[in-house]
ZAMARGU-4260 file (C-alpha; in steps of 0.2 Angstrom, whole numbers, plus 5000, padded with zeros to 4 digits):
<rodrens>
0) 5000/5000/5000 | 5015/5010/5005 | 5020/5010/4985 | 5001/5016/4981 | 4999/5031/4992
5) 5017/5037/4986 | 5015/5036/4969 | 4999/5045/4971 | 5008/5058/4982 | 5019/5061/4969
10) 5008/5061/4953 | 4996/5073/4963 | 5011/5084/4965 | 5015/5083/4945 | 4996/5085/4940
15) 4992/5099/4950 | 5011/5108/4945 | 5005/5107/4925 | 4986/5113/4931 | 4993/5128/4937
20) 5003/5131/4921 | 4986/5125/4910 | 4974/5135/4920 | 4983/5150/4918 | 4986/5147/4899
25) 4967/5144/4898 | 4964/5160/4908 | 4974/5171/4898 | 4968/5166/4881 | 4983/5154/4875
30) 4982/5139/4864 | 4986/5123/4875 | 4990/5109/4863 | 4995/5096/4875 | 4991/5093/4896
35) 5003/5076/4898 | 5006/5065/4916 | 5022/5058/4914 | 5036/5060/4898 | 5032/5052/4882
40) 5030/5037/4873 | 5013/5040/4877 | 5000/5025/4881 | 4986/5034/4881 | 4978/5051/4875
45) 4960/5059/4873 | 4956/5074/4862 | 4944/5085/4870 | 4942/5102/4860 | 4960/5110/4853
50) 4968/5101/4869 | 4974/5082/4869 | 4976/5074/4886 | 4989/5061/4888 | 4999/5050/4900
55) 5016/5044/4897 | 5027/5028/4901 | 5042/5037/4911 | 5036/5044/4926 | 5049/5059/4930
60) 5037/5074/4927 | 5025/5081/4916 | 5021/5094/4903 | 5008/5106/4898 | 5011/5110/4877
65) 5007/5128/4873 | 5008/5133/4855 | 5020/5144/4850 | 5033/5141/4865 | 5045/5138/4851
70) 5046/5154/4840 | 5054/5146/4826 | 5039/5132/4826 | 5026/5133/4811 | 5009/5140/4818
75) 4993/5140/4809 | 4986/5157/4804 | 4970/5155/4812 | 4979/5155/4830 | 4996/5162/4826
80) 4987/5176/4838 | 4985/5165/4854 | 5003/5158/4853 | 5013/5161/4868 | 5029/5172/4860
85) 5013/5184/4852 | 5007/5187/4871 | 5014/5201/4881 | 5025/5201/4894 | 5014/5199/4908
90) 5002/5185/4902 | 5019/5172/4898 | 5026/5179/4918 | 5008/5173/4924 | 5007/5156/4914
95) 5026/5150/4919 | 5025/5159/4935 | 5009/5146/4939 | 5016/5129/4941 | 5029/5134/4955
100) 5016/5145/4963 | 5003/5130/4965 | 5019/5118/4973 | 5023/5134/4985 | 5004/5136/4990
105) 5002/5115/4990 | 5017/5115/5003 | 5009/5126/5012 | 4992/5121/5013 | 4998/5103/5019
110) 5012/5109/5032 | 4997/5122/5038 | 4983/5106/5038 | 4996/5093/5047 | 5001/5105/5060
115) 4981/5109/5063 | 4976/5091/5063 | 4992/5087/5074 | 4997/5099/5084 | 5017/5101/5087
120) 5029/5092/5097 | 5038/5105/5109 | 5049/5108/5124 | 5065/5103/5120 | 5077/5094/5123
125) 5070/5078/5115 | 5065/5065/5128 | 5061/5046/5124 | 5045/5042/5122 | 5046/5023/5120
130) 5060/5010/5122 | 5058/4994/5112 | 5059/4978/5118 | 5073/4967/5117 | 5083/4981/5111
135) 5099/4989/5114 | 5093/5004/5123 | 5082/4993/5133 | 5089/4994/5152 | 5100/5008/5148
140) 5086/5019/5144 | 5069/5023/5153 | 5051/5032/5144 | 5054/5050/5152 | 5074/5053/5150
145) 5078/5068/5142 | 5092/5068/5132 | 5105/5081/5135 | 5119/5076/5123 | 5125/5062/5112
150) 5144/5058/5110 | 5145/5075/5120 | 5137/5085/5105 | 5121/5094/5112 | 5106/5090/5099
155) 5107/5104/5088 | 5095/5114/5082 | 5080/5127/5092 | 5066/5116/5089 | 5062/5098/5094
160) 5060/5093/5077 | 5079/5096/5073 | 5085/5091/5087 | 5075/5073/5087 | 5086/5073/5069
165) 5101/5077/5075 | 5099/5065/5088 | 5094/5051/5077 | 5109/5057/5062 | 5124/5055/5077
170) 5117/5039/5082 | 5117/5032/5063 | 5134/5040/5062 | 5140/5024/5071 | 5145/5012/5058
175) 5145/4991/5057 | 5165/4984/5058 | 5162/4978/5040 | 5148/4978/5029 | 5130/4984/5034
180) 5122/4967/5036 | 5105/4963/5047 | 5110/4962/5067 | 5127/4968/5065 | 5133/4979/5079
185) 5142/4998/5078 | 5161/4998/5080 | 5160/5009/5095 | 5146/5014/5109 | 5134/5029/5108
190) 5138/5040/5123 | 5122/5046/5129 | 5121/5059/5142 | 5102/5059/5150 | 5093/5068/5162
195) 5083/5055/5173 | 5073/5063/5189 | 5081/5077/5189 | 5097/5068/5189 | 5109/5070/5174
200) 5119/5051/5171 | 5130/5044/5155 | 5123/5028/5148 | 5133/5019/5133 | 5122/5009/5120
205) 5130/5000/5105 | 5119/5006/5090 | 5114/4990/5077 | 5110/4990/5059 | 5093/4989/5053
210) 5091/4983/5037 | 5074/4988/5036 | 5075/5006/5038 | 5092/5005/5031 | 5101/5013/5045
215) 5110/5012/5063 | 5100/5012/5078 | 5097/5008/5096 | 5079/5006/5099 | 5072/5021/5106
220) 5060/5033/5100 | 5063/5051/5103 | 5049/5066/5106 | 5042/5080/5114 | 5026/5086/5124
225) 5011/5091/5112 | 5005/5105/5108 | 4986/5108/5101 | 4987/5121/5088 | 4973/5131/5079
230) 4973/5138/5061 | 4982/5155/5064 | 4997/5145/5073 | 4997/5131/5061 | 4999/5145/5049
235) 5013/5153/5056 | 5022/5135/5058 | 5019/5131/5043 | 5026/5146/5036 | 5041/5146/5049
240) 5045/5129/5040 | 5042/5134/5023 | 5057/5146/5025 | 5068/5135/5034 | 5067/5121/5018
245) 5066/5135/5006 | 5085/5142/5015 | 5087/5124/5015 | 5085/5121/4998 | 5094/5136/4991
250) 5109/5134/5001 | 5111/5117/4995 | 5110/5120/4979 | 5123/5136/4979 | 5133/5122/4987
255) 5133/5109/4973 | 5153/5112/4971 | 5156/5108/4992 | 5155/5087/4995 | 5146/5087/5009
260) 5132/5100/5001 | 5130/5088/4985 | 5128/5073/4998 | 5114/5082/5005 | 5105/5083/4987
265) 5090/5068/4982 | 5081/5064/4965 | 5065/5057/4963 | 5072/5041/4968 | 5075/5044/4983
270) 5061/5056/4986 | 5050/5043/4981 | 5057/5029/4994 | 5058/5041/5007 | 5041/5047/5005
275) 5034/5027/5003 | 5044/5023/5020 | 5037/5040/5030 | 5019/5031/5024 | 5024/5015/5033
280) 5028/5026/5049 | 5013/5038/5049 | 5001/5047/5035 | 5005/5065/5044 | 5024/5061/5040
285) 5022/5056/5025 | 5011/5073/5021 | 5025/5083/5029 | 5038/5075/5015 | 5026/5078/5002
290) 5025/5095/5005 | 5044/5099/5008 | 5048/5090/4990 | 5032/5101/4984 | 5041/5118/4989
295) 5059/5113/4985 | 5051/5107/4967 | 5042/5125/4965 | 5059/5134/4974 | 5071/5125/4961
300) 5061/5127/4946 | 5062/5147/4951 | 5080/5148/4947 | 5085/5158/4932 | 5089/5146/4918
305) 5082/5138/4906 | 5074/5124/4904 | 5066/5129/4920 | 5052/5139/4925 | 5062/5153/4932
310) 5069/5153/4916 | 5054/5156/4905 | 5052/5171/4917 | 5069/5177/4919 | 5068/5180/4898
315) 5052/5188/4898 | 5057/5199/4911 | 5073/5201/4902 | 5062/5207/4885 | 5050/5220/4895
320) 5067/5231/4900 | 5074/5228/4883 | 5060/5233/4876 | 5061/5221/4861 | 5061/5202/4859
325) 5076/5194/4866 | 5085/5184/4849 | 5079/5162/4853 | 5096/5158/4848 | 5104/5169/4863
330) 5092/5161/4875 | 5097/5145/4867 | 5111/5147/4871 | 5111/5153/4888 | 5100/5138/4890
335) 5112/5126/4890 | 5119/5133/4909 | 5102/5131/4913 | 5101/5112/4906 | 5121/5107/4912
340) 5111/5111/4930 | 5096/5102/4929 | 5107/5085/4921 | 5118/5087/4935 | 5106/5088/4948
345) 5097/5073/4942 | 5115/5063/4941 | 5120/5067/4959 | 5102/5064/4964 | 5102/5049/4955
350) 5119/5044/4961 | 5115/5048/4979 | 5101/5040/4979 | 5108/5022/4974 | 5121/5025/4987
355) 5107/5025/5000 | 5096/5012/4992 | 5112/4999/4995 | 5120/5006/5010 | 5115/5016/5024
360) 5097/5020/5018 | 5087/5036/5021 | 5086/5040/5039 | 5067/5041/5038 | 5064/5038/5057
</rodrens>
């Protein structure tokens, strides 16, 4: 079921992205050959009106067809006067403009709904919630300690969220002797220093690998005291977090020349298996991913290069000051920065991706 609900996760995201730019081609008065799920061959398609509708075979994205995106492209006289390059500046800013905006507005209508319907973990530092049985951390830990450090490092972050993270990435830090293999046992001890009625002890727990979650582990599961929130809270939460994986998001990409920042980046790969695994946890999870690759999708594809959205928007933009069309063979050109990008994005991604798939998996809980 987990496979299910992700792939409709993720075509939602993608259908509702090309709505955006369809609606707004509609809206404007623009010629809109083509609304496609999915990248061609195409196994199936239906006319209705000027517009075909269509879904491909390869499932890494979408496309809405507007004629006339092409200058050079043969148009019909009959609607040479609805092709995009014929509109003004404005309508073309309004129709690219409209698929990033729908993944920013999705993102935050689902960080805004989970936290409603959720409420918030607060009151840091994280504390453990429940200790599985017949586990490491079983005897060494107890439901109610709060946890002050591990390996000496304060959980960092200012919100229980990050620091639960942080907590969970030094504890996967510990690796196996040899090769990641079910039941095999970290190197070297976790150091945990706890606070336990009101008195502050060191416990060490070996971490083991979990071949399930694809990471290391010691059988604990961190938290927080809840927090009911209403509408307006939820709101501001959700967009406290929207800046934080927009900063995110930016930074890491800026970064794509430093190791550690091109480690950080995931491609639909792994934004699909890390989405299908947070399902497996809990639906609100889940919801939560689905909206942080909904507003890094809308926040990449606003960069200024072609093939991308931002693109479309920087040339228009570009034409208004100039005050005449920009040449297509200059934006061809400038186009292939744009599309060196986007193919090594999806290479590193992709890359990355495997590397978790087949070794230390994606840190999902």
């Amino acid at each position: 079921m987990s496979w299910i609900l992700a792939f409709l996760g993720f075509a939602a995201m993608i259908i509702l992205h090309e709505l955006g730019h369809f609606t707004a081609a509609k809206a404007v008065g623009m010629r809109v050959e083509r609304f496609s799920l999915f990248f061609p061959p195409l196994i199936a398609r239906r006319k209705r009106g000027e517009t075909e509708y269509a879904v491909g075979v390869i499932p890494l994205g979408g496309y809405v067809k507007i004629t006339g995106m092409n200058p050079a492209e043969e148009i019909p006289p009959e609607v040479a006067h609805r092709a995009y390059f014929r509109q003004p500046v404005w309508k073309r800013v309004v129709v690219i403009a409209a698929g990033p905006t729908v993944n920013i507005v999705l993102a935050f209508l689902i960080f805004a709904g989970v936290y409603w319907a959720s409420g918030r973990n607060d009151a840091t530092p994280p504390t453990v919630q429940v200790v599985e049985a017949h586990s490491p951390a079983q005897g060494a830990l107890k439901p109610g300690d709060a946890i002050l450090a591990v390996d000496g490092h304060k959980p960092a972050g200012t919100t229980i969220d990050r620091q639960q993270a942080d907590v969970v990435k030094r504890i996967g830090a510990h690796r196996c002797a040899g090769q990641p293999k079910a039941g095999c046992h970290a190197a070297t001890p976790v150091t945990l220093t706890v606070r336990r009625d009101g008195q502050v002890t060191t416990v060490r727990v070996t971490p083991f690998y979990d071949s399930t979650l694809k990471r290391m582990r010691i059988g604990f599961a961190p938290g927080g005291s809840h927090v009911a929130l209403g509408p307006v809270d939820a709101s501001g939460q959700s967009a406290s977090l929207m800046w934080d994986v927009t900063a995110g998001t930016v930074k890491t990409i800026a970064g794509i020349f430093q190791e550690k920042k091109r480690k950080e980046i995931s491609g639909v790969v792994g934004s699909y298996e890390v989405t299908r695994q947070a399902f497996t946890f809990s639906t609100s999870s889940a919801l939560l991913l689905l909206g942080v690759i909904s507003l890094s999708l809308g926040v990449i594809n606003l960069f200024p290069f072609l093939p991308l959205d931002g693109g479309h928007i920087f040339w228009a933009l570009a034409e208004k000051v100039r005050g005449r069309a920009i040449p297509f063979s200059v934006m061809e050109r400038a186009g292939f920065i744009g599309f060196a990008l986007v193919i090594a994005l999806f290479l590193i991604g992709f890359t990355n991706d495997i590397g978790r798939l087949t070794g230390e998996g994606f840190g999902v809980r």
